[in-house]
N, C-alpha and C positions, 0 to 999 in steps of 0.2 A: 504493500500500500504506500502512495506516494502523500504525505499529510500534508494539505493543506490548508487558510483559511484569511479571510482577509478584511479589515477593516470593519472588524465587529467591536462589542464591549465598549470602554473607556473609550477607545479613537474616534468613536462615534460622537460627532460635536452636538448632534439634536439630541442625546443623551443625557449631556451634564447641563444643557440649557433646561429641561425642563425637570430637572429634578430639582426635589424641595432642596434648599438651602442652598444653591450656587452664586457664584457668584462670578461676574465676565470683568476684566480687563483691560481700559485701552489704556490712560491716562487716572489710572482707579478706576472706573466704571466702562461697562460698554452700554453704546447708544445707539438707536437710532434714528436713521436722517427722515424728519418729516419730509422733504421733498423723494426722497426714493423708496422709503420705508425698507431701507437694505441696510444691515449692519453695517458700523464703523467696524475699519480692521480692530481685532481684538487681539489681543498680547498675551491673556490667558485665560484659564477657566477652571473656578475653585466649586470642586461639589463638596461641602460639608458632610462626616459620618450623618449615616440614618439614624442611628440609636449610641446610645452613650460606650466608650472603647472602641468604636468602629474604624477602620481605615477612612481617610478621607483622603480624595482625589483632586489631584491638580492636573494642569494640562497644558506645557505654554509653549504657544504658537509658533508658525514660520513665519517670514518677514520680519527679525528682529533685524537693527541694527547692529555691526561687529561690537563686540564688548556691554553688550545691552544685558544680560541675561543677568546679569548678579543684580543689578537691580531690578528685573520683574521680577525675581525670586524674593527678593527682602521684601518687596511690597506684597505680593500672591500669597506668602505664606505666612504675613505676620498678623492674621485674623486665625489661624490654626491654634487649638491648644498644647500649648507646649508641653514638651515630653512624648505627644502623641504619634500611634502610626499614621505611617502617610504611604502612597504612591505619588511619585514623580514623574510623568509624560514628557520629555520635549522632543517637539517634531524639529526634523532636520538639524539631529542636533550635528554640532562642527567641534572641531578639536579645542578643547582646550575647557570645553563644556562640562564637565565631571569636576572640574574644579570649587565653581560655586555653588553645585551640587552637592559636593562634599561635603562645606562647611556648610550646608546647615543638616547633616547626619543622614545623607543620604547614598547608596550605593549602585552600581546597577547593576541590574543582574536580566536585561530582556534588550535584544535588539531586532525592529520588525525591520526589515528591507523594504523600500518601493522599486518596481523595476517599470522598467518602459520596455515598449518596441513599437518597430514599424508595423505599419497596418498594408495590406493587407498581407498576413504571414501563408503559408503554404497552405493546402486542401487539408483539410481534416479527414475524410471520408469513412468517420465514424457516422450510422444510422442515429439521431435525438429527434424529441419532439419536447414542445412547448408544454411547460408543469401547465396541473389545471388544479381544482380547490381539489378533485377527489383524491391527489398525490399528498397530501400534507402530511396523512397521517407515517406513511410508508418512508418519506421523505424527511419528516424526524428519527424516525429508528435508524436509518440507514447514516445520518449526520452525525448521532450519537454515540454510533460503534467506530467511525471514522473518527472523531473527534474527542473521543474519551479520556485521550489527553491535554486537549488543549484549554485554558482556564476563561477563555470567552464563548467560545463558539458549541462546546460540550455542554450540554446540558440542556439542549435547548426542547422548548416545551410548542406545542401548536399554537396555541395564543401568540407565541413571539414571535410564528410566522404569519399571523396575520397583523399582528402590529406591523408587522416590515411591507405586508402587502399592501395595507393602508398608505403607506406613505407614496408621496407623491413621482418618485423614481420607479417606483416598482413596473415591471412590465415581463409579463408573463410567458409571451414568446422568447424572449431572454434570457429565460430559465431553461435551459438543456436538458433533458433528460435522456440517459440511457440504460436501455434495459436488457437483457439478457435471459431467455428461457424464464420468461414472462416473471422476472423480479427487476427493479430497480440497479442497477449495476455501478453506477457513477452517476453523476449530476457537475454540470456546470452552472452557474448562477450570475450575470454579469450585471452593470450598472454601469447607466452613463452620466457622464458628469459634463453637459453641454456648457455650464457657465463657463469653469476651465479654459486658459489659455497656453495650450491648444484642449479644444475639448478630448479628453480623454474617457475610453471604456475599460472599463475596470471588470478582471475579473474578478469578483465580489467573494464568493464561497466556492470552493471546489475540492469534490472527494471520489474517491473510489470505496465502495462496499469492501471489509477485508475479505470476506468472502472468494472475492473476486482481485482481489492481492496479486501481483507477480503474470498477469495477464498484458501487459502494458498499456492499461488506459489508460493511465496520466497524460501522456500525450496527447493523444487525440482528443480527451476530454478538455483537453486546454485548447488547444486548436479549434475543437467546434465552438466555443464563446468567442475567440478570437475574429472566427470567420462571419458567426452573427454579428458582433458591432463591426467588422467590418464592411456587411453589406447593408447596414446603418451611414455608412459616409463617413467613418472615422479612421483619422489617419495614423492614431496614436493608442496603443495599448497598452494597459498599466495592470499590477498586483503589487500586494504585499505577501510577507514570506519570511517568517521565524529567519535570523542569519544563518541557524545551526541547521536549518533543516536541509544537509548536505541532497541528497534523493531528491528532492520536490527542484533546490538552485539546478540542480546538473540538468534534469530538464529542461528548463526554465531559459537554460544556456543556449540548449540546443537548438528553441525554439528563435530565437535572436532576441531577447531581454536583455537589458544592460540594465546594473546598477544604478538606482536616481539617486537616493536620499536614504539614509536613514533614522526611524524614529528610535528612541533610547529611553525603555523604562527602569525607574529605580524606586529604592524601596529605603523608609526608613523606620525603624521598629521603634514600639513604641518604649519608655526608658523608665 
């Protein structure tokens, strides 16, 4: 099995904005522009624990300026109760960045990759068809045994997939499916992200059944989401991808992906 998953949990920004206690970032606060009704860039985003001793999460942004970061960090975390655990998010983060991480008792211990590639990449000529509602049920089991490792994306219950189908990206033919001797076999899951400059398609979730382990559909299950948003008019493909997950990058290589960015989570216990 080739473990993949991308861009769930924490990295989810509609996630920490609507949960109770957060709080967003530009200059202290984040705004929005009566004339666009579009968020001002925001610098970070603090979700407060739910219940008393909880971890509470931070998350701060791309588009810092060089040497910026020590102070969104003094500012982001000084509503935090001290001594307390925390998780630390920074996207894209750059050298020299674990520094003022450090000093305020933070470590890391998680690096997600983003990769690119060109559009459109080679034929998949794997058989999928478009998820529909009566897939949910089969389509949790199959992402739970694939993902039983992973601390975002495992666990995940049918409710969570129709909250994701509510949202406004969702789009169904986009969801891949492939089956095998009439079981579910793999799933690609993709999402586009038009505002993006350049719009990018992202493949969002993608697993192989263990079952079906050692077959080689990694490949082509990545190729066939590839090949949908590229017959979308997208000229730019993107995922995310644990660093360590050697199996899923050597694919991912193959496929023409190069390295963009990476995000870097860390953790600070509580004392």
């Amino acid at each position: 099995m080739i473990e993949l998953a991308h861009r769930v949990g924490v990295l989810e920004p509609q996630a920490l904005v609507s949960a109770p206690g957060s709080a967003l970032g530009t200059s202290g606060a984040g705004h929005r522009s009566e004339a666009s009704g579009t968020l001002d860039p925001v610098r970070y985003e603090v979700n407060q624990p739910a219940k008393a001793g909880g971890e509470a999460q931070v998350v701060v942004y791309e588009g810092r300026a060089a040497g910026e970061l020590a102070a969104i960090l003094d500012e982001s975390l000084a509503g935090l109760e001290a001594g307390g655990g925390a998780q630390l998010w920074i996207r894209e983060v750059a050298a020299g960045d674990d520094d003022p991480a450090r000093r305020h008792g933070f470590e890391p211990y998680r690096d997600l990759w983003q990769l690119r590639c060109r559009l459109p990449a080679e034929p998949s000529g794997l058989a999928t068809r478009a998820f529909m509602i009566d897939d949910i049920d089969e389509f949790v089991t199959v992402n739970n045994r694939a993902f039983h490792w992973h601390p975002e994306q495992g666990g995940l219950r049918a409710d969570d997939v129709r909250n994701r189908m509510a949202e406004p990206w969702f789009d169904p033919d986009g969801f891949r499916l492939h089956h095998c001797d009439g079981r579910l076999a793999g799933f690609c899951w993709t999402k586009v992200h038009p505002a993006h400059d350049p719009p990018l398609g992202e493949i969002y979730v993608i697993a192989v059944d263990p079952d079906f382990s050692g077959q080689g559909l990694g490949r082509p299950m990545t190729l066939a989401g590839l090949e949908w948003l590229s017959a979308r008019g997208l000229a730019v493909g993107m995922l995310y991808v644990e660093s360590d997950n050697h199996p899923a990058n050597a694919v991912y290589r193959r496929i023409g992906f190069e390295h963009h960015h990476t995000d870097r989570a860390y953790r600070r216990l509580p004392s």
